[in-house]
C-alpha positions in Angstrom: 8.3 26.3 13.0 9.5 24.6 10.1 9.8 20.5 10.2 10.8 18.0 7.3 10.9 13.9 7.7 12.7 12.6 5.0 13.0 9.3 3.5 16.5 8.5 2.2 17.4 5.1 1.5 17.1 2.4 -1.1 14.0 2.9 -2.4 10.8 5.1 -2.0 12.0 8.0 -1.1 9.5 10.6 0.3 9.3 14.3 2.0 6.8 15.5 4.7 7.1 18.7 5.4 5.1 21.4 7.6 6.2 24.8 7.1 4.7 25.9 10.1 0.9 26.3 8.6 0.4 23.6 6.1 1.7 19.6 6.1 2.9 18.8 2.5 3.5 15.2 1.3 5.2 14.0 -1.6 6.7 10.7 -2.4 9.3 11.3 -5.0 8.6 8.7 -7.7 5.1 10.3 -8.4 7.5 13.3 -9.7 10.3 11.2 -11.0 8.8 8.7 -12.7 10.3 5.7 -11.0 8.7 3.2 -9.3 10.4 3.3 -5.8 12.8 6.2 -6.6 15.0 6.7 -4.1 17.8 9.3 -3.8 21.3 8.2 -4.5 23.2 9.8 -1.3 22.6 12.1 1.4 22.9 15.8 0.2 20.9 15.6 -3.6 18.0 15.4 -1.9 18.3 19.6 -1.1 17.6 20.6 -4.5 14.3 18.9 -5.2 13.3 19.2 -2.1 13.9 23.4 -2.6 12.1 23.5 -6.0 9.1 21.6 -4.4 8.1 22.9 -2.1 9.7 26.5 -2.7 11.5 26.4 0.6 15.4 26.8 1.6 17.1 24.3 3.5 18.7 26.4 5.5 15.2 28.1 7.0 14.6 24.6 8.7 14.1 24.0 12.1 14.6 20.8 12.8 14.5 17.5 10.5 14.1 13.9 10.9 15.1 10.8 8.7 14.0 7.2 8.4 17.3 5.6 6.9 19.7 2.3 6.2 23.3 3.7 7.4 24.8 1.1 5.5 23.3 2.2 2.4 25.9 5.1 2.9 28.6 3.2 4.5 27.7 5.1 7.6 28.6 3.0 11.0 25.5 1.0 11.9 24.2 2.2 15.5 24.1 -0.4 18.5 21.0 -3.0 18.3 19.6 -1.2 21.0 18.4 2.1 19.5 14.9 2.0 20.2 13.1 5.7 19.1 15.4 8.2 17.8 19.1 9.1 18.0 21.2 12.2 16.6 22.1 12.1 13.2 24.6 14.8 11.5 25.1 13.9 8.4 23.2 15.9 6.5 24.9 19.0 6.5 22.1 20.9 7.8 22.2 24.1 9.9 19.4 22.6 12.0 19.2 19.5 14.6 18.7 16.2 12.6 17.4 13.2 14.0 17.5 10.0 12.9 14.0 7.7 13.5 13.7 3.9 14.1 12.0 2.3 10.9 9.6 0.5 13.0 8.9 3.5 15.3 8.3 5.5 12.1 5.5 3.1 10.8 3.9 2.5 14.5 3.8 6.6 14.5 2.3 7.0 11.3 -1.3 5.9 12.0 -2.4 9.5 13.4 -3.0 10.1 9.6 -6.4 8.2 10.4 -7.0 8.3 14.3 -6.4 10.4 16.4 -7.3 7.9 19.0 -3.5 6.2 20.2 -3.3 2.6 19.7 -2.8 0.3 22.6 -0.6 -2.2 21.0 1.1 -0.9 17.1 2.6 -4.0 15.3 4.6 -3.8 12.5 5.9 -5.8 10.1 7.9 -6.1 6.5 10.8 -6.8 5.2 13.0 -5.9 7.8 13.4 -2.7 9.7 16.6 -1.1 11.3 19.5 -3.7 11.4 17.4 -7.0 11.3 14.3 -6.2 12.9 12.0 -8.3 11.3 8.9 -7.4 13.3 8.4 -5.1 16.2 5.6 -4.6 18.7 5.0 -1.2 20.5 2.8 -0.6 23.9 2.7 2.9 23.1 6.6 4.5 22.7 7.9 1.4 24.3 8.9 -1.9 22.2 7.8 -4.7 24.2 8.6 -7.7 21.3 10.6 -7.5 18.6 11.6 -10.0 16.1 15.3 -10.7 14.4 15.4 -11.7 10.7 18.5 -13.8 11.7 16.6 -15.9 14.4 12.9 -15.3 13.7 13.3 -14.7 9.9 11.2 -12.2 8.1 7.8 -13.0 6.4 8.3 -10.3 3.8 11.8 -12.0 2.7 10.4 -15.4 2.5 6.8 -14.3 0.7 9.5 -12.6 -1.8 11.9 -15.7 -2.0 8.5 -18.2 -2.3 7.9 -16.0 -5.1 11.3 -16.2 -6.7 10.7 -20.1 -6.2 7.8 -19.5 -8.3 8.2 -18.0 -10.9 7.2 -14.8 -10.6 9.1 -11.3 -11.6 9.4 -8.3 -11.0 11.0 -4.7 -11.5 11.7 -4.2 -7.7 11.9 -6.9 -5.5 9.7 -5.7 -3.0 7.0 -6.0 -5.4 7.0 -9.6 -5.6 5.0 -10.7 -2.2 2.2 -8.9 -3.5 2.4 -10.7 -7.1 2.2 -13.7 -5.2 -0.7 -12.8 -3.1 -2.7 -13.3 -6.3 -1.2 -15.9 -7.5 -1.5 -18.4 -4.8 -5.1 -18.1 -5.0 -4.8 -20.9 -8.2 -3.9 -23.5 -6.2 -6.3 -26.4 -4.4 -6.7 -26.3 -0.3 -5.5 -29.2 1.7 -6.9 -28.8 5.4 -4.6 -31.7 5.8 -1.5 -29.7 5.2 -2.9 -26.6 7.0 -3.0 -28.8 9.7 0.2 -30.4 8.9 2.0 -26.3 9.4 0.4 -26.6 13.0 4.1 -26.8 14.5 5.5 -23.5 13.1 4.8 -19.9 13.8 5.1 -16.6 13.1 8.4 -16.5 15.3 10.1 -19.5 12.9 8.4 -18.2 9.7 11.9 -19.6 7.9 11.1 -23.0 8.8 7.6 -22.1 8.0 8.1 -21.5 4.2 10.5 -24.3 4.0 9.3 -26.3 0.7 10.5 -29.7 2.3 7.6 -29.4 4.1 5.4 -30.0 1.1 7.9 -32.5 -0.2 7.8 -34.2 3.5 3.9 -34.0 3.1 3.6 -35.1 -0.1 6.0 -38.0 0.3 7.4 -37.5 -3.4 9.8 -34.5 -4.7 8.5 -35.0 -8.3 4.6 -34.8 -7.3 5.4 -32.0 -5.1 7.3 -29.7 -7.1 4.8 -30.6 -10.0 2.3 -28.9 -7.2 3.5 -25.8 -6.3 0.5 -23.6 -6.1 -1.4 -25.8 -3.8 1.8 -25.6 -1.5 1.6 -21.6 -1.8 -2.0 -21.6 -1.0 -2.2 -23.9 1.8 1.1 -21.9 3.0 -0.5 -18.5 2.5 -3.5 -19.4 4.0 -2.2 -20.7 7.4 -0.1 -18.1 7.7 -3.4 -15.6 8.0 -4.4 -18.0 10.8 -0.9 -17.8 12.5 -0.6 -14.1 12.6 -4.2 -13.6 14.4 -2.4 -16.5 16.8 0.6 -13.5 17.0 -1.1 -11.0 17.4 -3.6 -12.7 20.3 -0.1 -12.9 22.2 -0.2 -8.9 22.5 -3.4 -7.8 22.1 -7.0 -8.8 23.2 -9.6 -8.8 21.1 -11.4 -5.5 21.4 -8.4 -4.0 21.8 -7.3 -0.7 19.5 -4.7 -2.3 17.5 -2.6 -1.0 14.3 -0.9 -2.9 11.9 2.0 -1.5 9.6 4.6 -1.7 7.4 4.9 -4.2 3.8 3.0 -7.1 5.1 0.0 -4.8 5.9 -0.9 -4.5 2.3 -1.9 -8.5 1.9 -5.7 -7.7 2.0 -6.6 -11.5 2.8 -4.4 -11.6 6.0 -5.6 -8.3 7.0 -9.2 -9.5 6.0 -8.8 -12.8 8.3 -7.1 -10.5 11.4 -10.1 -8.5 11.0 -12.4 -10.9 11.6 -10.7 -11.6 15.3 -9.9 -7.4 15.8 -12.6 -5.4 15.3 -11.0 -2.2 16.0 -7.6 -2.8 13.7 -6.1 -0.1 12.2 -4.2 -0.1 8.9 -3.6 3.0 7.1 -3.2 2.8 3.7 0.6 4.6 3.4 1.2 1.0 5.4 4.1 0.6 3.3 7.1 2.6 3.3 5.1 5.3 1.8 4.2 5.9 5.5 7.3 6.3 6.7 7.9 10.5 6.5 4.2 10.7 8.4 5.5 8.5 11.2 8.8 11.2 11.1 6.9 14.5 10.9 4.5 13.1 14.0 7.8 12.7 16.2 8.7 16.1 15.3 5.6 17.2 16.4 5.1 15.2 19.5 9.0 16.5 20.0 8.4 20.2 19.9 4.5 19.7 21.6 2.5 21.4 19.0 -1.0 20.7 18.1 -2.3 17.5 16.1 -1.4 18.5 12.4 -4.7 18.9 9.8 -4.6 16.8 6.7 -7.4 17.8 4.7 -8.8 15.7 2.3 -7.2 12.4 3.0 -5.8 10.5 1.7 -5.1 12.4 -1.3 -2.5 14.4 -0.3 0.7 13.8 -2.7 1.7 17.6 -3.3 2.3 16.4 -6.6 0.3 18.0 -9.9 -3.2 18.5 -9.8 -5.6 19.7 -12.7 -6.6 23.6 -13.0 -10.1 22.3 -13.3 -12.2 19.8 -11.7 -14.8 18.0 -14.3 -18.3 19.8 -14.3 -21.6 17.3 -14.9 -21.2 17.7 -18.2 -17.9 16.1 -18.4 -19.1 13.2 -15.6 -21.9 12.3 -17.4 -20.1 12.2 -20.8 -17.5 9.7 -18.3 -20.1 8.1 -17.4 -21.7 7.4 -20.9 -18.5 5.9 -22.2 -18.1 3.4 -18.7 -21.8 2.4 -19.5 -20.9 1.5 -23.3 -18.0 -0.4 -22.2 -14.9 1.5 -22.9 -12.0 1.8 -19.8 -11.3 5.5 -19.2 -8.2 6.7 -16.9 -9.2 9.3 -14.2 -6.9 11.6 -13.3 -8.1 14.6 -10.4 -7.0 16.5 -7.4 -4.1 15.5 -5.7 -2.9 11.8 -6.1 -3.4 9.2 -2.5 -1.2 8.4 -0.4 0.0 4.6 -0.7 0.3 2.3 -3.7 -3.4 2.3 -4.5 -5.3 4.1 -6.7 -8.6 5.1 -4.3 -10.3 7.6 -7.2 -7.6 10.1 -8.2 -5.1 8.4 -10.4 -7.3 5.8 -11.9 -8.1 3.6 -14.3 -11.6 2.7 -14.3 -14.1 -0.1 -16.2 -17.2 -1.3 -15.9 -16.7 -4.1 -13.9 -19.7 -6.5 -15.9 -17.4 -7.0 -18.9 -16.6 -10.1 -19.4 -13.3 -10.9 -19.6 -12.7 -6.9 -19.0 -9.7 -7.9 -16.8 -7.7 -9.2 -19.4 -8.6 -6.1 -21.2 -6.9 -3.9 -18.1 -4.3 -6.2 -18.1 -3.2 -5.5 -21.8 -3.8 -1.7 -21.2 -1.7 -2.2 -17.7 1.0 -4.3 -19.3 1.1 -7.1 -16.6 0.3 -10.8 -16.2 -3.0 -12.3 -16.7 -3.2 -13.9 -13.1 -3.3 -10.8 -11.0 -7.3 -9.8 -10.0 -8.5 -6.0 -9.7 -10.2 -4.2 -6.7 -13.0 -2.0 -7.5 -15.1 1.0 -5.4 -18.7 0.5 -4.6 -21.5 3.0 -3.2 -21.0 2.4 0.2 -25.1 1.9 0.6 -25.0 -0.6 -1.8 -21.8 -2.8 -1.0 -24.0 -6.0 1.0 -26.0 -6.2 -2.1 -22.5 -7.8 -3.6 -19.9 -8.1 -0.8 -19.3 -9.2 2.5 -17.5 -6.6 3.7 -17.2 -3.9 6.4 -16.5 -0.1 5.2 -13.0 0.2 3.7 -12.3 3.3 2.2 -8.4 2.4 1.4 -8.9 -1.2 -0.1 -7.4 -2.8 1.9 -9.5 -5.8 2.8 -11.1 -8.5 0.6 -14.7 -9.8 0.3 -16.3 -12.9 -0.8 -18.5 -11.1 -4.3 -22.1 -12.1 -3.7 -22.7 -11.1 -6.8 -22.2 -13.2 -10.3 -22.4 -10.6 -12.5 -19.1 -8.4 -11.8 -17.2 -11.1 -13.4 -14.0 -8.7 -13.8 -13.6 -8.1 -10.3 -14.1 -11.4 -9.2 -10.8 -13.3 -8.8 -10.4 -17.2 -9.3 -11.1 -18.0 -5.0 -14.3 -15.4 -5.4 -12.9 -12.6 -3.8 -12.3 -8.8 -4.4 -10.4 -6.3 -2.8 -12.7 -3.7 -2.5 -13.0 0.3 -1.7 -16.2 1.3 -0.3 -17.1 4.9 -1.0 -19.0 7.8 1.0 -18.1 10.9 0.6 -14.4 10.9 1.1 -13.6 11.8 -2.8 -16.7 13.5 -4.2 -16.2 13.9 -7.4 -15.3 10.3 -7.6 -19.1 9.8 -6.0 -20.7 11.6 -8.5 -19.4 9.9 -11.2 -20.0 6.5 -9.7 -23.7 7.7 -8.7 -24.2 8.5 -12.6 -22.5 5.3 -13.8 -25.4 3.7 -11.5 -28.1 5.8 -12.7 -27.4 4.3 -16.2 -26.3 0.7 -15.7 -28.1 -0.3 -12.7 -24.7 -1.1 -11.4 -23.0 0.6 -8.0 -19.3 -0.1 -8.4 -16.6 0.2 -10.6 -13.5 -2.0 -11.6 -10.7 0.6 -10.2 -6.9 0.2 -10.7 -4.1 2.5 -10.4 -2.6 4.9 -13.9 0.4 3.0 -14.1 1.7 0.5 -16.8 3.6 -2.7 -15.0 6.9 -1.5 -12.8 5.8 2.3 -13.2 4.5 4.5 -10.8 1.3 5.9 -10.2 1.2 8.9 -12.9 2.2 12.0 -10.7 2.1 14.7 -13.5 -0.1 15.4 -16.5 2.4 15.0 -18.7 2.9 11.7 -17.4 -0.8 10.8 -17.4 -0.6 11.9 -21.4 2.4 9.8 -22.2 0.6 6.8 -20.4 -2.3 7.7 -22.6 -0.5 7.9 -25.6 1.7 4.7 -25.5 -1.2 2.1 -24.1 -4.4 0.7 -25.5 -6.2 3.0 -23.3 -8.5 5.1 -25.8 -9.7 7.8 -23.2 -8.4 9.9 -20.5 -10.4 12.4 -18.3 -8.0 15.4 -16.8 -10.1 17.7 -14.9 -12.8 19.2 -16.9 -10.6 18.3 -20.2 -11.7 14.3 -21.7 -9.0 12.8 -24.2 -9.8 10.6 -26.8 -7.9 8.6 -28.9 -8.4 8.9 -33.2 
């Protein structure tokens, strides 16, 4: 049987498909080169998606999409579609369904249990129509939030950010420019407790700035103190989400948390802390959203639990010929030890925004000032912090932090000497490493034998509003047109002249 989720919509576009064997993933800007691509109407999708994956629309069985309608100035469905309805617009010979944003997140968590949730929360942006946030026992919403009467904390993170300053090539990526900004800015436990009257169901209200100017008792003073506002702000709102989420869930309780908002590390970091056993996968983000489609399809037609092998580092996009013998990792090595950033592209590239080992830029994370030095490689402001990958046997010698092979948590660093890792409040976001990418082991176990030193400063191949490099082409012409002086393809190291 032969399944395809696509997502079609206004950015980051992705296929999942299972061709009855194998399940293939691809999100489409690793291939197009641009950062969110999303296809520009319903039917252009066919030809990539038949060069891909070497497949013919017309052999599929049955297909499901995650998409706006109003994108496509298709009628909007009644506020009450829950799951899935009918779609039949795609000009397919096959039946087409058409999958509840939320839904499609809350689903997509198999990728890394196989263990059902109890309670699956989501949130972002907004979902279908205005959901803002949407809670799941199982299939069955239970809560759900409306942008127009709860607001959305993704829209006001993005318009805070606006308010701020900050820029971007995509909207969306604004919220997570702000998460490191905010961490500048001086803590008031006076204005934390000031906040105490709002919640995550008047969020709105919540980022209102005349609550700072109300606080402060002077517009000029305030608005000449805008990043302790954000900071304070940001920080109560990781204590009003584990307040949300106690409304749903108990404790010790297997919980998951998607979509946009579950890629603010801190948040997760302070939910964590209350929910032991909280799930967030790292394709949190609308990357997740085709995984979340294929596991209705599957659930639909009751076949077995698909096999992903070697997640997360399943983009079916292009991988070297070769993979790099010791010779090669130790000459890697070498060049980390004497200081010098390398990019690190192997296998397939992850699923999600992050680099986790595979499409990587990588530095010794002693050097001081070595993240401005990323930054000028990387194209992108100054303020932002790195994450890095430890040895998982050594991470409590300079973290306090629980295994996390996706990054997506942060740690107080224990440790003064991994200066470029260490943002300005003294934390990291940090990947601890096993065996999930072993290649990427060895390497770090050799950079350890040399320097003493069990992690490595690890951000994604991408210069600012690019995508992760997808192609080796691409990773060449990022080579080429940056400050970065060495690239390692496989078994094949690049340097620069």
């Amino acid at each position: 049987m032969k399944l395809l989720a696509l997502r079609l919509c206004e950015h980051d576009s992705s296929f999942c498909f299972f061709d009855g064997k194998e399940l293939k993933y691809l999100k489409t800007e690793r291939i197009k080169g641009v950062k969110h691509h999303a296809f520009n109407n319903l039917l252009n999708w066919k030809v990539d998606f038949q060069n891909l994956f070497n497949q013919n629309v017309d052999d599929l069985d049955e297909v499901a999409i995650i998409v706006d309608p109003w994108i496509y100035n298709l009628p909007a469905e009644d506020e009450s579609f829950s799951n899935a309805v009918a779609f039949d617009h795609l000009e397919l010979n096959c039946k087409t369904w058409r999958i509840n944003h939320h839904y499609a997140h809350s689903l997509s968590t198999w990728a890394i249990s196989r263990k059902e949730p109890e309670v699956s929360i989501v949130m972002d942006g907004f979902g279908d129509f205005d959901q803002s946030w949407t809670v799941f026992h199982k299939d069955e919403i239970i809560a759900k939030g409306s942008l127009k009467n709860n607001g959305s904390l993704g829209i006001e993170m993005a318009e805070a950010g606006d308010f701020l300053g900050i820029r971007a090539s995509h909207r969306i990526d604004i919220a997570g420019k702000l998460m490191g900004l905010q961490s500048y800015g001086n803590i008031s436990e006076n204005f934390i407790k000031y906040l105490d009257k709002y919640s995550i169901e008047n969020v709105k209200e919540l980022f209102s700035f005349d609550n700072w100017i109300e606080f402060i008792n002077d517009e000029s003073i305030a608005r000449l103190s805008t990043l302790d506002w954000i900071r304070n702000l940001h920080k109560k709102t990781g204590y009003l989400l584990v307040e949300f989420f106690r409304k749903f869930a108990k404790d010790d309780q297997l919980i998951s948390f998607t979509g946009g908002i579950a890629q603010n590390v801190l948040w997760n970091t302070e939910l964590r802390k209350h929910f032991k056993n909280i799930i967030i996968p790292p394709h949190c983000t609308d990357d997740g959203l085709t995984l979340g489609g294929i596991e209705f399809l599957r659930r639909k037609n009751n076949l077995n639990p698909f096999e992903l092998n070697n997640f997360p580092y399943i983009q079916n996009d292009e991988a070297p010929l070769t993979i790099p013998d010791m010779d090669t990792i130790k000459k890697s090595a070498l060049l980390l030890s004497q200081g010098h950033a390398i990019g690190w592209y192997q296998g397939n590239g992850e699923v999600g925004p992050r680099a986790l080992g595979n499409r990587s830029i990588l530095l010794d994370p002693r050097i001081k000032n070595g993240k401005y030095l990323i930054n000028k490689i990387k194209n992108r402001e100054n303020y932002r912090p790195f994450g890095a990958t430890i040895l998982y046997e050594y991470k409590d010698d300079f973290f306090e932090i629980d295994s996390d092979p996706y990054m997506l948590f942060s740690s107080n660093v224990k440790n003064n000497s991994v200066e470029s890792i260490t943002h300005i409040d003294n934390t990291c976001r940090v990947q601890t490493l096993k065996n999930e990418n072993p290649v990427f082991r060895i390497l770090l176990e050799e950079f350890h034998r040399l320097t003493g030193c069990p992690l490595l400063l690890n951000t994604s191949m991408n210069s600012a509003g690019k995508p992760l490099v997808g192609t080796i082409k691409d990773a060449k012409i990022f080579f080429e047109t940056t400050k970065l002086n060495y690239l390692v393809i496989g078994n094949e190291i690049f340097e620069k002249h």
